[in-house]
MITOR-17724 format. One record per residue (C-alpha): residue number from 0; x, y, z. Coordinates in Angstrom, 2 decimals, m for minus. Layout:
PT seq      px      py      pz
PT NUM       X       Y       Z
...
//
This chain:
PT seq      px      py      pz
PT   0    0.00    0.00    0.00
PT   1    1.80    3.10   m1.19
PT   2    2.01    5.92    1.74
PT   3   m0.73    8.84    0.40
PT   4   m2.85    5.37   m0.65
PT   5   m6.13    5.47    1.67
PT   6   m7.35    2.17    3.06
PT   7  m11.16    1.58    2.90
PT   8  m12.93   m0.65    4.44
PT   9  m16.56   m2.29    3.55
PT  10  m18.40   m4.51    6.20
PT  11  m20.84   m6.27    3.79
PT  12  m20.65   m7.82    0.31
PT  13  m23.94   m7.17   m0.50
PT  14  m25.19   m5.09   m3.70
PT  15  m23.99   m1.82   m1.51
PT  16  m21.19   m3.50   m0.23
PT  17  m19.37   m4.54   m3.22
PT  18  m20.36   m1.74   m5.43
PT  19  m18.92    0.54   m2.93
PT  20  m15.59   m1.63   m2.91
PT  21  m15.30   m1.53   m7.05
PT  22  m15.73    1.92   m6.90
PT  23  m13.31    2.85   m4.27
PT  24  m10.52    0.61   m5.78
PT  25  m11.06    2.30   m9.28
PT  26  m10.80    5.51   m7.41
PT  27   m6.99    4.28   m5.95
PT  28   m7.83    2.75   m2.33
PT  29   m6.35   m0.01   m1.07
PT  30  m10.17   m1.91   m0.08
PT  31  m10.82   m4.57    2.35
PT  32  m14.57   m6.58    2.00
PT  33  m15.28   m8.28    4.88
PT  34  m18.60  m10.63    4.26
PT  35  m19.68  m13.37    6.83
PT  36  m21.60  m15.28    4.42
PT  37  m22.21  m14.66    0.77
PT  38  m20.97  m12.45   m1.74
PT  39  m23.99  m10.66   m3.35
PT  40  m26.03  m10.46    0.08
PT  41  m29.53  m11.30   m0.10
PT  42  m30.33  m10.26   m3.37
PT  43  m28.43  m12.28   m5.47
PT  44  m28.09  m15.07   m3.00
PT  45  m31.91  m15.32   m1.45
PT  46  m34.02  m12.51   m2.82
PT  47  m34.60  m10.92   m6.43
PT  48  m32.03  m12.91   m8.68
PT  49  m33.66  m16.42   m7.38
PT  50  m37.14  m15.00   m7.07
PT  51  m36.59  m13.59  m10.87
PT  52  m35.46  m16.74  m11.83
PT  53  m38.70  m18.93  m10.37
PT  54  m40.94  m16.06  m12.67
PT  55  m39.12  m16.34  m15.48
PT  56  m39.84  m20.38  m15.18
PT  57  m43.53  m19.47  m13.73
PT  58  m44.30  m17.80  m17.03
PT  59  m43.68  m20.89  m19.22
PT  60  m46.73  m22.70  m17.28
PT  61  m48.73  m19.57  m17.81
PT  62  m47.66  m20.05  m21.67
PT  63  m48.67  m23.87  m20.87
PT  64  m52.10  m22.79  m19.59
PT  65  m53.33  m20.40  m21.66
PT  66  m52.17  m22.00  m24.92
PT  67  m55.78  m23.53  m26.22
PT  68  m56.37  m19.50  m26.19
PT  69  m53.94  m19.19  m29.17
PT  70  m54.77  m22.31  m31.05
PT  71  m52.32  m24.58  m29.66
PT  72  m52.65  m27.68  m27.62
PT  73  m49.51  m28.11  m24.97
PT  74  m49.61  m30.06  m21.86
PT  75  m48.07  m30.21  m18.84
PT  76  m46.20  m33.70  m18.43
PT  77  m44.24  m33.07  m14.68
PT  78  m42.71  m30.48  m12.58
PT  79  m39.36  m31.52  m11.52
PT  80  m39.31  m29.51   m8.59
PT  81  m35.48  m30.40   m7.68
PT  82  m34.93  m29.47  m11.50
PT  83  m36.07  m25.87  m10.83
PT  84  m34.08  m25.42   m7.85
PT  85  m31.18  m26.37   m9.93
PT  86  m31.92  m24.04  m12.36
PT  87  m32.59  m20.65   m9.75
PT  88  m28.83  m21.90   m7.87
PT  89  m27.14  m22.08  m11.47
PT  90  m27.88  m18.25  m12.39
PT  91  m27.06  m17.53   m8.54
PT  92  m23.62  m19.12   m8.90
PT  93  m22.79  m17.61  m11.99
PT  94  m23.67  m13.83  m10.98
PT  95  m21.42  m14.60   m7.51
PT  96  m18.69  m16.14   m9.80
PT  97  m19.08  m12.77  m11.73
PT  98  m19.01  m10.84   m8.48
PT  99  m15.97  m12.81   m6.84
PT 100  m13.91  m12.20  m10.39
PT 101  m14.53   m8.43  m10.56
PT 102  m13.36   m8.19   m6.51
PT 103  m10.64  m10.38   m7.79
PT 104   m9.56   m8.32  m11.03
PT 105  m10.17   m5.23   m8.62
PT 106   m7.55   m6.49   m6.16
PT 107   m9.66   m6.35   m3.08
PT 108   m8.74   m8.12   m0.11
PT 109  m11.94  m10.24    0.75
PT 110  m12.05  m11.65    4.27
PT 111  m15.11  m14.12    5.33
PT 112  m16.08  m13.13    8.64
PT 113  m18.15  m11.11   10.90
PT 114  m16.90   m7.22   12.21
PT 115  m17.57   m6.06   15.29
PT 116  m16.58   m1.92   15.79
PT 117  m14.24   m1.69   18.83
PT 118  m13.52    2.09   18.52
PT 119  m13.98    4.46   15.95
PT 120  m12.92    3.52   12.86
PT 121  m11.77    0.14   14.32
PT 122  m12.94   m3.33   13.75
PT 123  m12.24   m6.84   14.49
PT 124  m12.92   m9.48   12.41
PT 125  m14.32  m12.99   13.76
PT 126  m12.88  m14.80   11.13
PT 127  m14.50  m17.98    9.28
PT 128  m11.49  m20.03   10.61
PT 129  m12.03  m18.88   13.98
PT 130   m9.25  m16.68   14.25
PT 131   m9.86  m12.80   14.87
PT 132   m7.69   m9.82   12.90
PT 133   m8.34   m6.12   14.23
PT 134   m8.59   m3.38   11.58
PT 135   m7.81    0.16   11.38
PT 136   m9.08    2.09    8.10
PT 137   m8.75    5.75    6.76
PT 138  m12.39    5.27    5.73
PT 139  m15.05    2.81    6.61
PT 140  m18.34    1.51    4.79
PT 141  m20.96   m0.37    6.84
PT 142  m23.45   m2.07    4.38
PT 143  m24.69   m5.06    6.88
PT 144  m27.90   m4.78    5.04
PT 145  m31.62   m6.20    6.58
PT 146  m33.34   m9.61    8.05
PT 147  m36.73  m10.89    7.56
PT 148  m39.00   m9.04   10.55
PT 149  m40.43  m11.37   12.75
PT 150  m44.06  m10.43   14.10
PT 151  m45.33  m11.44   17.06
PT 152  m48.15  m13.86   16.21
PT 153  m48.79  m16.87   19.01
PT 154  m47.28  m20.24   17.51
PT 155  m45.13  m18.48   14.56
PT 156  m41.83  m19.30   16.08
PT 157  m42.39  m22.51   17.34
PT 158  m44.06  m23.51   14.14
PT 159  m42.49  m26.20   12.02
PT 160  m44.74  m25.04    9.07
PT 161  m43.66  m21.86    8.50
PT 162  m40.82  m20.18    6.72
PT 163  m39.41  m17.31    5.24
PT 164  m38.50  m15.90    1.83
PT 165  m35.28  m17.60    2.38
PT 166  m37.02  m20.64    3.05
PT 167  m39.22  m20.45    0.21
PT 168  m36.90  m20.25   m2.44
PT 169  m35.24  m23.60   m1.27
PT 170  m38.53  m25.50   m0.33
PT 171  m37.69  m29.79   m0.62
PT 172  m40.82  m29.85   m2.30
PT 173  m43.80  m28.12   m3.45
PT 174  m46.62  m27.47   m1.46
PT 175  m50.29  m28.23   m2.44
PT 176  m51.55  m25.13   m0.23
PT 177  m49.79  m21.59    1.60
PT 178  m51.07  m18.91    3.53
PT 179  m48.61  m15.80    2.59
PT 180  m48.79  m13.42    5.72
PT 181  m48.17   m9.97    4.05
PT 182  m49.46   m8.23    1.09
PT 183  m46.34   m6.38   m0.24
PT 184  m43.38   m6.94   m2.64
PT 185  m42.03   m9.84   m1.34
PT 186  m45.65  m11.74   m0.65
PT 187  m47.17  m10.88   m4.13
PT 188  m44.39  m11.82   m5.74
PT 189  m43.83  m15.74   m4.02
PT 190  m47.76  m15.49   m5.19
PT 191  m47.58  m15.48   m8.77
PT 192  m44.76  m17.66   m8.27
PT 193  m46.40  m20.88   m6.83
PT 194  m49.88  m19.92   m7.58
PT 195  m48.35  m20.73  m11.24
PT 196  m46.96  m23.85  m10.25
PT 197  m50.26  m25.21   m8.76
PT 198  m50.45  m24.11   m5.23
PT 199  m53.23  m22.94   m3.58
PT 200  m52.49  m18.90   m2.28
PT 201  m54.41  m17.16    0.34
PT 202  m52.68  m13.78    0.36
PT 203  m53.34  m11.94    4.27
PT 204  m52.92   m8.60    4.62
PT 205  m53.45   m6.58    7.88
PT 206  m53.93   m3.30    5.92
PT 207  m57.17   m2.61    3.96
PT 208  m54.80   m2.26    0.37
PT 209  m52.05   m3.90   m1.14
PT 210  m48.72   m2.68   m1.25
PT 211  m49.84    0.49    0.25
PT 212  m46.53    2.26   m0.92
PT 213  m47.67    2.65   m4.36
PT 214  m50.77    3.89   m6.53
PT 215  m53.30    2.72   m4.63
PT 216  m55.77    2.84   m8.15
PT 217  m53.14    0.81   m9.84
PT 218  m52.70   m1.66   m6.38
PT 219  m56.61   m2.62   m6.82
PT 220  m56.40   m3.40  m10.50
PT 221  m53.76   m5.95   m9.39
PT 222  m55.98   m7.01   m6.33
PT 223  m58.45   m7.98   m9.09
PT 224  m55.25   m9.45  m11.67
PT 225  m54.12  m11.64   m8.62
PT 226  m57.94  m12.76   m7.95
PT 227  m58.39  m13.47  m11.33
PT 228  m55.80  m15.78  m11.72
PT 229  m56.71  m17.59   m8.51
PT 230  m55.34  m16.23   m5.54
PT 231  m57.07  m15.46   m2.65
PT 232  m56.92  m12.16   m1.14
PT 233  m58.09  m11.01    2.51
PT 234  m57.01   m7.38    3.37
PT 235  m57.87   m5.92    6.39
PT 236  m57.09   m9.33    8.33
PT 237  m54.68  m10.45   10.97
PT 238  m53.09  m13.39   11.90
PT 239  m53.68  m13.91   15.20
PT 240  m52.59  m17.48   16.04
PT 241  m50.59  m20.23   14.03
PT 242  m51.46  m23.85   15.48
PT 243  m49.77  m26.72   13.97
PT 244  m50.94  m30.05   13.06
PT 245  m50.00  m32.88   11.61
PT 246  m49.67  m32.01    7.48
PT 247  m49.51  m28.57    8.14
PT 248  m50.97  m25.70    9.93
PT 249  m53.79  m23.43   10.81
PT 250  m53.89  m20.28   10.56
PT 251  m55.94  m17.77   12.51
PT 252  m57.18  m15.32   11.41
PT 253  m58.97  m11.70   12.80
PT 254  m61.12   m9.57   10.97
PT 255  m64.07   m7.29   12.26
PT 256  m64.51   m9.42   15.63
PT 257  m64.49  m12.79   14.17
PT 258  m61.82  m15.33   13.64
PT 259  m61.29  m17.53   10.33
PT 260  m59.32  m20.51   10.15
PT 261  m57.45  m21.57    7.19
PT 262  m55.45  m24.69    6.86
PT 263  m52.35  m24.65    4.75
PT 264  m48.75  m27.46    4.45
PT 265  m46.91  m24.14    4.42
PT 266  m47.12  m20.89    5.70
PT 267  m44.40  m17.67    4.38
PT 268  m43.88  m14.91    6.65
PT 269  m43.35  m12.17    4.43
PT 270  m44.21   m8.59    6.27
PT 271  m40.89   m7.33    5.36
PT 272  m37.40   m6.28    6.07
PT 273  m35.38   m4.87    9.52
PT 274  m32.02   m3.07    8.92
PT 275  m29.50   m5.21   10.39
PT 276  m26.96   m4.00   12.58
PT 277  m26.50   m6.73   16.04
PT 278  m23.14   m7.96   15.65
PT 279  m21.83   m4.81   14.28
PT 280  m21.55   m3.24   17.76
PT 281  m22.49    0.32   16.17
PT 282  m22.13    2.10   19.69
PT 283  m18.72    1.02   20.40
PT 284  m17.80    2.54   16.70
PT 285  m19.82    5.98   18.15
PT 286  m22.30    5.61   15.06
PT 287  m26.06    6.30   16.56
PT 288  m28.63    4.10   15.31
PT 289  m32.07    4.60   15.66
PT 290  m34.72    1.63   15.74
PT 291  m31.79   m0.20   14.59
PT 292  m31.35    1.52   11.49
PT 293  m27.98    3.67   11.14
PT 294  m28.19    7.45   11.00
PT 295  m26.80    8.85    8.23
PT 296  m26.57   12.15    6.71
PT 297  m27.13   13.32    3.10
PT 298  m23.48   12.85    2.15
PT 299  m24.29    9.03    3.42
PT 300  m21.62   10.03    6.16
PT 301  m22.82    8.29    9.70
PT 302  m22.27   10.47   13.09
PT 303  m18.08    9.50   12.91
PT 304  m16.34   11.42    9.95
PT 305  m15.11    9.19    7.28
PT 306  m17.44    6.19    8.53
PT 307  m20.40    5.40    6.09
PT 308  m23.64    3.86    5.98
PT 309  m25.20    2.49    2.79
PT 310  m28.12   m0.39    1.76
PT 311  m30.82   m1.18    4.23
PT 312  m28.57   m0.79    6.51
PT 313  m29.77    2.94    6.65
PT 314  m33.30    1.76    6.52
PT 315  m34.80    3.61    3.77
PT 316  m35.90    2.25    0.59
PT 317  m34.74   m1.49    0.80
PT 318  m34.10   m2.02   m2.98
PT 319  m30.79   m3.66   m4.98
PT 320  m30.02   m0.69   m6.80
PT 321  m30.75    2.11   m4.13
PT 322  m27.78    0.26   m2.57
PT 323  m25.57    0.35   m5.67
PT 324  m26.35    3.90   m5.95
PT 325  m25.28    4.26   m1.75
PT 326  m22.15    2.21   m2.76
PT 327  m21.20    4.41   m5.28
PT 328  m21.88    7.77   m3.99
PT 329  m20.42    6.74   m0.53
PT 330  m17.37    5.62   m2.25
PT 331  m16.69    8.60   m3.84
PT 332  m16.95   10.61   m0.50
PT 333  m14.42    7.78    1.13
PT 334  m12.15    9.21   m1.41
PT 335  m12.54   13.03   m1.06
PT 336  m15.93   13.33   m3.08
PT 337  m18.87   15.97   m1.86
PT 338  m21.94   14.31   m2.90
PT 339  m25.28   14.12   m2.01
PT 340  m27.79   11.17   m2.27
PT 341  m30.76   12.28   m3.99
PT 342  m33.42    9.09   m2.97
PT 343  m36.85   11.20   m4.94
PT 344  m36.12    9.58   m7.74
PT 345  m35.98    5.52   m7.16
PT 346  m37.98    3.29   m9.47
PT 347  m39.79    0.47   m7.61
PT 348  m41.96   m2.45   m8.65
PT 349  m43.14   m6.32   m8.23
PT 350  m42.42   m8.75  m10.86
PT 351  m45.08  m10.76  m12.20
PT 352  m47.65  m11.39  m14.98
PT 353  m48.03   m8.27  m15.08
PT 354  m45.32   m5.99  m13.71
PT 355  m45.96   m3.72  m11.70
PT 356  m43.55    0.04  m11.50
PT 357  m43.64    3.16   m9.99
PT 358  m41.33    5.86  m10.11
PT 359  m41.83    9.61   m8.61
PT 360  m44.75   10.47   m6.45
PT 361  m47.93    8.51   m6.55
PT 362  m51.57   10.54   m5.94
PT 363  m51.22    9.79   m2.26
PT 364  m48.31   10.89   m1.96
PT 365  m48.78   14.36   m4.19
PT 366  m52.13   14.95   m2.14
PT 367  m50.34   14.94    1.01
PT 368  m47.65   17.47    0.16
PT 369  m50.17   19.47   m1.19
PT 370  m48.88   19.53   m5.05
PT 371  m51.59   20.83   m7.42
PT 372  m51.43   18.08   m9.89
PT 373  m53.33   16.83  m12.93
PT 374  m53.45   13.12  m13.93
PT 375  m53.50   11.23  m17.51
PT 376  m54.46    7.55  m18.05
PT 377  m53.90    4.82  m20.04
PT 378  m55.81    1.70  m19.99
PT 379  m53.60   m0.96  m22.00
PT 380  m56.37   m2.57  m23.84
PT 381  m56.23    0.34  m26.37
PT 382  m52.14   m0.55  m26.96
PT 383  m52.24   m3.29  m29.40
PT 384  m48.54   m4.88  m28.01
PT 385  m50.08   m5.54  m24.63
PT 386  m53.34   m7.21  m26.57
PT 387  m51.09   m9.88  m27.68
PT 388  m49.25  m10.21  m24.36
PT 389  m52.02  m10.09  m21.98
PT 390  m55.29   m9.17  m23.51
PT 391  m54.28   m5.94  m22.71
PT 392  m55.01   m6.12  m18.84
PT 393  m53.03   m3.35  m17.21
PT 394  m52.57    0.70  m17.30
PT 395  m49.97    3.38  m17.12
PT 396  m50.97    6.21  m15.43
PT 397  m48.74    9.54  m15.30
PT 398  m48.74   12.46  m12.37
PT 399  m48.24   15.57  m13.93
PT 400  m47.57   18.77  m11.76
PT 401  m50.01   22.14  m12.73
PT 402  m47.61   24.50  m12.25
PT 403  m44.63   23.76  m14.54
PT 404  m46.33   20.84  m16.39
PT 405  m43.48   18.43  m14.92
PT 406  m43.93   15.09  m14.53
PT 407  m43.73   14.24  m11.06
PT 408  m45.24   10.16  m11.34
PT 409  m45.01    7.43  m13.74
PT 410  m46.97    4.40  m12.81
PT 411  m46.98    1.14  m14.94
PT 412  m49.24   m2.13  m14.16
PT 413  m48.33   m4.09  m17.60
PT 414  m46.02   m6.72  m18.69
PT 415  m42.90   m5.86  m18.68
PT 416  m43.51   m2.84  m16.21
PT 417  m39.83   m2.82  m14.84
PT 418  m38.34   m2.74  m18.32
PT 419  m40.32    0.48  m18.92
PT 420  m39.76    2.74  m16.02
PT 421  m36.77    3.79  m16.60
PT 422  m38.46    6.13  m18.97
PT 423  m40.37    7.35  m16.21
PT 424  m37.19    7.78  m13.52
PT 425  m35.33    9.44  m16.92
PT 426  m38.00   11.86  m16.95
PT 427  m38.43   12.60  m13.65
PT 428  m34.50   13.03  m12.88
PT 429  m33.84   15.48  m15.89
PT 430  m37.08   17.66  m14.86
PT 431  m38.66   16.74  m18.10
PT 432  m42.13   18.46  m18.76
PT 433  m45.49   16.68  m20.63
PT 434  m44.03   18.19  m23.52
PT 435  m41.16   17.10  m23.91
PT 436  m42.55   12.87  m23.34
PT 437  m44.68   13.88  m25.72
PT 438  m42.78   15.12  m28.54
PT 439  m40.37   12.07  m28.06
PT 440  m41.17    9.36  m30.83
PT 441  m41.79    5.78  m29.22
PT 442  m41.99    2.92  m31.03
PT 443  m44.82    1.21  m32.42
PT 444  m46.25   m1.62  m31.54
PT 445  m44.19   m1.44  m28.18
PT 446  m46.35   m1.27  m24.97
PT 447  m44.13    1.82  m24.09
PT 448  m46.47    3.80  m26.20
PT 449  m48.81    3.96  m23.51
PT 450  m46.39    6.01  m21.32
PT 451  m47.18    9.14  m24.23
PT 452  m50.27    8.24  m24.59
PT 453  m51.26    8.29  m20.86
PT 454  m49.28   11.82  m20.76
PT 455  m51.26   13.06  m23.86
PT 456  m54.32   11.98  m22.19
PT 457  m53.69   14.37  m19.46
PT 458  m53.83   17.05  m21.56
PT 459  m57.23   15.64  m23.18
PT 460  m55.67   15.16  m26.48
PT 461  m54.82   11.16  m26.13
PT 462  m54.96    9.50  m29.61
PT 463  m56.18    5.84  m28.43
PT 464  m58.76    6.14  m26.74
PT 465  m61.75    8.86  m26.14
PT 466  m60.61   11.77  m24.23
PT 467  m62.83   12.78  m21.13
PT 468  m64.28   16.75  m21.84
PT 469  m62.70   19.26  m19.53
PT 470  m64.76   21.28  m17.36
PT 471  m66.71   24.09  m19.02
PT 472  m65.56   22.75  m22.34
PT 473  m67.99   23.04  m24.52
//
């Protein structure tokens, strides 16, 4: 290490965690990775790269299913179950073969243990082979990411029936029936999954919406997609007791004073994600945490100078590539950098047939800040690429702001929804007006179409479909 070289650590080889390390060893650190598991974190190891993987083979049996619908016979012979799983852990252990080459290539030291802070700027390692190395750093990068939250229903721990999203992407076997306790990202999306390969879903949600995060108009179109296709949907319920039996378990549930019991082989625990910060000993390091989430400031600088917090970790939006945006920005501030995280632009979504993404504010969201705001509307059976996808179930549905005609929201419920909003986030970041979306050329047949034509519409001039008169209009 040459003598003006800085050393940078990362505690975390996560999305944030590695990102952060590429970036700081392109910028000239000398980086240390310390990880106490996997390379890639959850994501890549347990979350969206496996549960991507599982949709992409969930869509061939909706091919399968609705095939007499386009004049061709197929039928479904087995599901080899172990088959699948070997599948999902192939494109996992490629992507952290990828990973460990690029921290390789990058010359970053990688250690496989846990760090504990013992002083500022300090750690020591518990190493995998039980020995323990103590670590001083010029700069430091905590990305220790989340866990699975844990509620406190009577008989969920001590059930043998239930699991987690961890546990549900490495099931033995496939179960004829699940309750899925949660109605968000995570719960909807292990619905299409298994709901496509045959099992029974009962979806229970505490709140009286879906993923109450996003547009709540487009959240009960998919309340209807997801009935539709055979889920089962309670909102406004509770689990209130878990009691197990001998095939599987019952599940309790509350709702308006009386109690429902439904029996199911498995039950997923998906009500979402806790920063994770117990072994990292945050005090000792002088970083404040609140709730167990880190404080950080908008530099991504904790309460220490030239100690960092990135990923959910920070416990704000829990997503893949708000952490590789963290990582980055926080490893350019490691090495002398002044920049400031900018998190109102972050696309979201659910994977699934369709895709659901948002991007920007939603209506809630505007009506609570008080931002004057007009909306335009696109319902995807008038887009003739979606009719051929999905019988054009879906719609794209744009915020746009009165005062400056900016676009403040892009919403998209419509296959390949993810795919599409970067247009939105594109939009949103370069402060781009109706306008200008609207003068931009899209191509035809493409289902991104809808994205101008729901702007146009919001202006009463959409080509596709009738236009609703504007007050006093004659």
């Amino acid at each position: 290490m040459g003598i003006s070289q800085k050393h940078v650590v990362v505690i975390g080889g996560g999305p944030g965690g590695y990102v952060a390390a590429l970036r700081a060893a392109q910028l000239g650190a000398h980086v240390t990775l310390v990880e106490k598991k996997h390379l890639g974190g959850t994501c890549l190891n347990v979350g969206c790269i496996p549960t991507k993987a599982l949709i992409h083979i969930a869509e061939f049996l909706n091919s399968i299913h609705e095939s007499p619908n386009f004049g061709v016979k197929l039928s479904l012979e087995e599901i080899n179950w172990s088959q699948v799983l070997s599948y999902k852990n192939s494109v996992v252990q490629t992507l952290v073969k990828g990973v460990e080459g690029l921290l390789r290539s990058n010359k970053i030291n990688v250690i496989n243990g846990t760090a504990q802070f013992i002083r500022p700027k300090t750690i020591e390692i518990q190493k995998a082979d039980n020995t323990s190395e103590v670590l001083e750093a010029d700069r430091i990068i905590v990305a220790t990411g989340s866990v699975p939250v844990i509620p406190p229903i009577d008989g969920l721990k001590e059930s043998h029936f239930v699991i987690d999203s961890t546990g549900a992407l490495n099931m033995n076997s496939l179960p004829a029936s699940m309750v899925i306790i949660g109605g968000g990202v995570i719960g909807i999306e292990m619905a299409y999954v298994l709901n496509a390969f045959g099992c029974n879903i009962t979806i229970v949600e505490a709140l009286p919406t879906l993923v109450p995060t996003m547009d709540q108009e487009l959240a009960e179109l998919l309340l209807r997609i997801l009935e539709k296709q055979g889920v089962v949907v309670m909102l406004g319920c509770k689990v209130s007791a878990i009691i197990d039996g001998e095939q599987g378990a019952k599940v309790v549930v509350s709702t308006g004073g009386t109690e429902t019991e439904i029996k199911a082989e498995k039950v997923l625990c998906a009500v979402g994600r806790r920063p994770y910060t117990e072994d990292l000993s945050p005090d000792l390091g002088g970083i404040k945490t609140e709730k167990g989430r880190i404080l950080v400031n908008e530099y991504l600088e904790t309460t220490i100078p030239g100690v960092y917090a990135i990923g959910d970790c920070v416990g704000k939006t829990m997503l893949a590539h708000t952490a590789y945006a963290m990582g980055e920005l926080a490893a350019e501030n490691a090495m002398g950098e002044h920049l400031v995280y900018n998190p109102n632009c972050v696309p979201v979504g659910i994977y699934g047939f369709p895709e659901m993404a948002s991007v920007g504010l939603t209506e809630e969201q505007a009506k609570e800040k008080k931002i004057s705001y007009h909306v335009g509307r696109f319902p995807l059976s008038g887009n003739g690429r979606a009719l051929i996808a999905n019988g054009g179930e879906g719609m794209v549905k744009v915020l746009i702001g009165d005062e400056l005609d900016e676009i403040l929201g892009v919403h998209i419920l419509a296959p390949n929804a993810m795919e599409m909003i970067g247009e939105g986030a594109v939009a949103i970041q370069m402060e781009g007006t109706a306008e200008e979306l609207i003068n931009t050329i899209h191509a035809h047949p493409t289902i991104s179409e809808a994205i101008r034509e729901a702007v146009l519409s919001s202006q009463g001039r959409a080509i596709h479909m009738p236009n609703k008169k504007k007050k006093g209009a004659g």
